[in-house]
C-alpha positions in Angstrom: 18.7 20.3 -3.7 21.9 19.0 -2.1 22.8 15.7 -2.0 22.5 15.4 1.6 19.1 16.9 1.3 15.8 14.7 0.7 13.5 17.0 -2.0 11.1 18.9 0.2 8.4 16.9 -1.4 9.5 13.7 0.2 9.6 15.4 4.2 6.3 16.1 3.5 5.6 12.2 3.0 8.1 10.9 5.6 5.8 10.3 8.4 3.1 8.0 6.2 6.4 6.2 4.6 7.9 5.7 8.2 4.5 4.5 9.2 4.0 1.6 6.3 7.3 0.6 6.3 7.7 0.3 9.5 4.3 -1.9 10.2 5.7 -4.5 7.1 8.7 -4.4 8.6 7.3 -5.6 11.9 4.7 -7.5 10.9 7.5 -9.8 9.2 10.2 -9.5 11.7 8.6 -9.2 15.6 10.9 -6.7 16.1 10.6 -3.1 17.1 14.4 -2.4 16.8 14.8 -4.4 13.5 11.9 -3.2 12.1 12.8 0.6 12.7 16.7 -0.4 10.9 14.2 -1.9 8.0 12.1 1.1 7.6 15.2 3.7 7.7 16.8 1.5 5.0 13.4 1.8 2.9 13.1 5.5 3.1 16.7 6.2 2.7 16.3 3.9 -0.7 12.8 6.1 -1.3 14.7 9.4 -0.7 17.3 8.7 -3.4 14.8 7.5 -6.0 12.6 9.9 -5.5 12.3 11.6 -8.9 11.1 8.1 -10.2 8.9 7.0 -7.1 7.0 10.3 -6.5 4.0 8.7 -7.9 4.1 5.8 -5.4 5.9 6.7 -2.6 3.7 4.5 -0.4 3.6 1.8 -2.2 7.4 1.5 -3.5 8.7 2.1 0.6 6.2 -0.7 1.5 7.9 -3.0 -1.0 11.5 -2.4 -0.2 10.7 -2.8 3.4 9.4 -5.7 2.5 11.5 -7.4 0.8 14.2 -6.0 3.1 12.7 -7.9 6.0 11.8 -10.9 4.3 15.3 -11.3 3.4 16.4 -10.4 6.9 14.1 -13.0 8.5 16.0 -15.8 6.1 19.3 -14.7 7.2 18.1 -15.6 10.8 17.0 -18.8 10.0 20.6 -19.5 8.5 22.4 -17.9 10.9 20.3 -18.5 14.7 23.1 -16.7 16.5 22.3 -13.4 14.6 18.4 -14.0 15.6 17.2 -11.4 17.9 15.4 -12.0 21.0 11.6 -11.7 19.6 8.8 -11.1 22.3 5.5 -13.1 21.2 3.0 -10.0 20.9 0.2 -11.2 18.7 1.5 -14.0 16.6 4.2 -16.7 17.8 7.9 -16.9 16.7 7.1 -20.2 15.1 3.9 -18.8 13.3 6.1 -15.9 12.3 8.7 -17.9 11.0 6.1 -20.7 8.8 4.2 -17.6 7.4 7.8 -16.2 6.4 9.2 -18.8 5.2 5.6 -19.9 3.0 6.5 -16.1 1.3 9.8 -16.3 0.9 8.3 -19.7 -1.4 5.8 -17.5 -3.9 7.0 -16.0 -6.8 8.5 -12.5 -6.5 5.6 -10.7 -7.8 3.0 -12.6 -5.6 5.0 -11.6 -2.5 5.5 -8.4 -3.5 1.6 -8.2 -3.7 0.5 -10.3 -0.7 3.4 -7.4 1.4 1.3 -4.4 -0.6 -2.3 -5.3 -0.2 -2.4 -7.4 2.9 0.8 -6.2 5.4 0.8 -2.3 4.0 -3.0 -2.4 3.5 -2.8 -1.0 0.4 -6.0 -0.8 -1.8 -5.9 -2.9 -5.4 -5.8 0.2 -7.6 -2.4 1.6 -5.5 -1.1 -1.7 -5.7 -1.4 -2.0 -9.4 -0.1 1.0 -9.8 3.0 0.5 -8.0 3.7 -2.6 -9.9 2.8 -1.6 -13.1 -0.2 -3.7 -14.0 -3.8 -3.6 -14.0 -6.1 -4.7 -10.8 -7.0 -8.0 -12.6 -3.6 -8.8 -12.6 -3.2 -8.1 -9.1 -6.5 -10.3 -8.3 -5.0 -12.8 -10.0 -2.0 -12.7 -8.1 -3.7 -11.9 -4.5 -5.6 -15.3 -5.4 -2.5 -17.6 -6.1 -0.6 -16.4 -3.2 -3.4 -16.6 -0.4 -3.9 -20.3 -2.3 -0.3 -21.0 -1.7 0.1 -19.8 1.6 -2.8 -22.0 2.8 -1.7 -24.8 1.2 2.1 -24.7 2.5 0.8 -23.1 5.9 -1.8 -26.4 5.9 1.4 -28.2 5.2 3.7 -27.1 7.7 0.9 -27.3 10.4 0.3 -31.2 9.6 4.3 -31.5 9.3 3.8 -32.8 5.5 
């Protein structure tokens, strides 16, 4: 394999990887454009960790997207000039930005598994897999962070 070169393996993935990552990415952002810069990032990162993702391809591109978006969307919010021009399609800019901004609050590990099993659609199993714990663990964690994001989504909407 040359270094240029993805492992054949992986082009035989690339379209499902492309797929995920790009729906978290624009399920975060609102963005076609942005979201197709997020998903390239998070298949170039896949590509070159290949040999240790293989397992969890899926999951792992999901995650990077992710938290590539996430971290994209608060850059916006410091910076409004930067903000892209985002057409409302199904969810407002403001819902957008309060349902960001409650998961940018969690705990790494609870975003990371509210972006796996709710915006990738991944199943429990996978997404214990990918993060290296059992499904009770990810129940546990799938509980908390729908709890929290209620409860500070509740919050924002009442202006508490």
């Amino acid at each position: 394999m040359n270094p240029v070169e993805p492992p054949a393996e992986f082009n035989d993935w690339f379209d499902r990887l492309w797929t995920v990552s790009y729906q978290v990415a624009f399920k975060i952002l609102g963005d076609r454009e942005e979201a197709a810069d997020v998903a390239q990032d998070a298949l170039l990162k896949t590509a070159v960790r290949w040999g240790r993702v293989r397992s969890y391809p899926v999951a792992f591109a999901a995650r990077v997207a992710g938290h590539r978006a996430i971290d994209l969307r608060r850059r916006w919010s410091l910076n409004p000039r930067i903000t892209p021009a985002i057409p409302a399609e199904r969810t407002s800019v403001e819902e957008r930005d309060e349902l960001v901004a409650a998961l940018r609050r969690l705990p790494r590990r609870q975003q990371e598994v509210v972006v796996l099993r709710y915006l990738a659609d991944l199943t429990e199993a996978d997404t214990a897999r990918a993060l290296g714990c059992s499904a009770g663990t990810i129940k546990q964690h799938s509980a908390r962070a729908l709890s929290a994001l209620r409860a500070n989504l509740a919050a924002t909407s009442t202006g508490a």
